[in-house]
C-alpha positions in Angstrom: 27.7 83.5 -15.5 25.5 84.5 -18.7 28.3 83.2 -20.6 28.7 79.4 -19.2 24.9 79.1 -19.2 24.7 80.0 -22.9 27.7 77.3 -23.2 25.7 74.5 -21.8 22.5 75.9 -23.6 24.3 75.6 -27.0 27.3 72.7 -26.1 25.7 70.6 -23.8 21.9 70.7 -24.1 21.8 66.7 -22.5 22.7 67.7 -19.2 19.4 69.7 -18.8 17.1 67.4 -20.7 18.3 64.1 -20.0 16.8 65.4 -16.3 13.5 66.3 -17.9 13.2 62.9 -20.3 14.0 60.5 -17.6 11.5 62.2 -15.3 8.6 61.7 -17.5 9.6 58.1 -18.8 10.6 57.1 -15.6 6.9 55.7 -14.4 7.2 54.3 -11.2 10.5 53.0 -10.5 12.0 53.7 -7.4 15.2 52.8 -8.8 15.1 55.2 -11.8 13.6 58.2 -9.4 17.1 57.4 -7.4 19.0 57.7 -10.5 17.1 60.9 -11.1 17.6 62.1 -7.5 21.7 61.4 -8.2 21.6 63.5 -11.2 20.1 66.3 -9.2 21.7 66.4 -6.7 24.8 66.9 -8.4 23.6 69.4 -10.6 22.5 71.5 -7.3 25.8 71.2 -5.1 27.6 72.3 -8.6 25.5 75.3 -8.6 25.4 75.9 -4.8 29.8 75.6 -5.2 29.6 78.2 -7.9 27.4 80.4 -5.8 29.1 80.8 -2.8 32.6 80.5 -4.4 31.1 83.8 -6.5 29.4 85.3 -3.8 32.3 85.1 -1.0 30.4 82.3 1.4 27.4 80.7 1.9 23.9 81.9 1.6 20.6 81.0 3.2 18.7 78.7 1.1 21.5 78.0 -1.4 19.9 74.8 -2.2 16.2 76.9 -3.5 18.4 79.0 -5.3 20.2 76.4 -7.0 16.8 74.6 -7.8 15.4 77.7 -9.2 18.7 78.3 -11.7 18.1 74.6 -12.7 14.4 75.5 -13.4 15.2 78.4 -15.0 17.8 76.5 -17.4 15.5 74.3 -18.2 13.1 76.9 -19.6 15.5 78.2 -21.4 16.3 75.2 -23.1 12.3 74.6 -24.1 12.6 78.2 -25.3 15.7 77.6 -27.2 14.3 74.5 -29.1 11.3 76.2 -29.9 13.0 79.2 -31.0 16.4 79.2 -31.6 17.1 82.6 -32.1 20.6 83.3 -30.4 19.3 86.7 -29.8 16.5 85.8 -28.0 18.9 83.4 -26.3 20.4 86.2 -25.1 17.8 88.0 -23.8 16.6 85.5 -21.7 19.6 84.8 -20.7 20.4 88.2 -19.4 17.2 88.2 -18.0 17.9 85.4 -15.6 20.9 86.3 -15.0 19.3 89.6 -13.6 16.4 87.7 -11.4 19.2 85.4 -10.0 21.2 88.6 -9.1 17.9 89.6 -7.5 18.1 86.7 -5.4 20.8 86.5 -4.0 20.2 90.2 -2.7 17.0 88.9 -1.0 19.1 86.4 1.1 22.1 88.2 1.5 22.3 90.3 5.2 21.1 93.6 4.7 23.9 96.0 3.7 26.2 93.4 2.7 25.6 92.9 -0.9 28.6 91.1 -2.3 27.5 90.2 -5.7 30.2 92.6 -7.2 32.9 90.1 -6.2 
């Protein structure tokens, strides 16, 4: 997990802030928020597939979890152009890594936590 996001952190930065660019220069047009709500949305069900293929099934609000992993990405990558200490990468990293885990707890049924799979 920690390991692909550090790959499209370091490899592939435009996936996450091609998102972020477009938002802002965007303005008004309907047509380029539907362009924007494409890319989304295919980022999220790309997530919400790795989730529940990692996890064993689905989960209640996949879709939040996927948004907040997105969000969280996209910190990272403002942190990582600010400071682009690998190490630090990695902390943050790990750190997300540990609130996502956290997560999926919260929405798993109680006494079935399956994120050792």
């Amino acid at each position: 997990l920690v390991a692909e996001w550090r790959r499209i952190l370091l490899e592939q930065p435009e996936l996450l802030r091609l998102p972020i660019i477009a938002g802002i220069e965007q303005g008004d047009s309907r047509r380029a928020r539907e362009a924007l709500r494409t890319i989304w949305q295919r980022a999220e069900w790309a997530l919400i597939e790795g989730i529940e293929d990692t996890i064993g099934g689905p989960l209640p609000d996949v879709d939040l979890l996927a948004h907040t992993i997105f969000a969280l990405l996209q910190g990272a990558l403002l942190r990582q152009i600010v400071d682009p200490d690998e190490a630090q990468l990695d902390r943050v990293l790990h750190e997300m890594r540990r609130t996502v885990l956290l997560l999926i707890a919260d929405r798993l049924p109680r006494g079935e936590d399956r994120s050792d799979r």
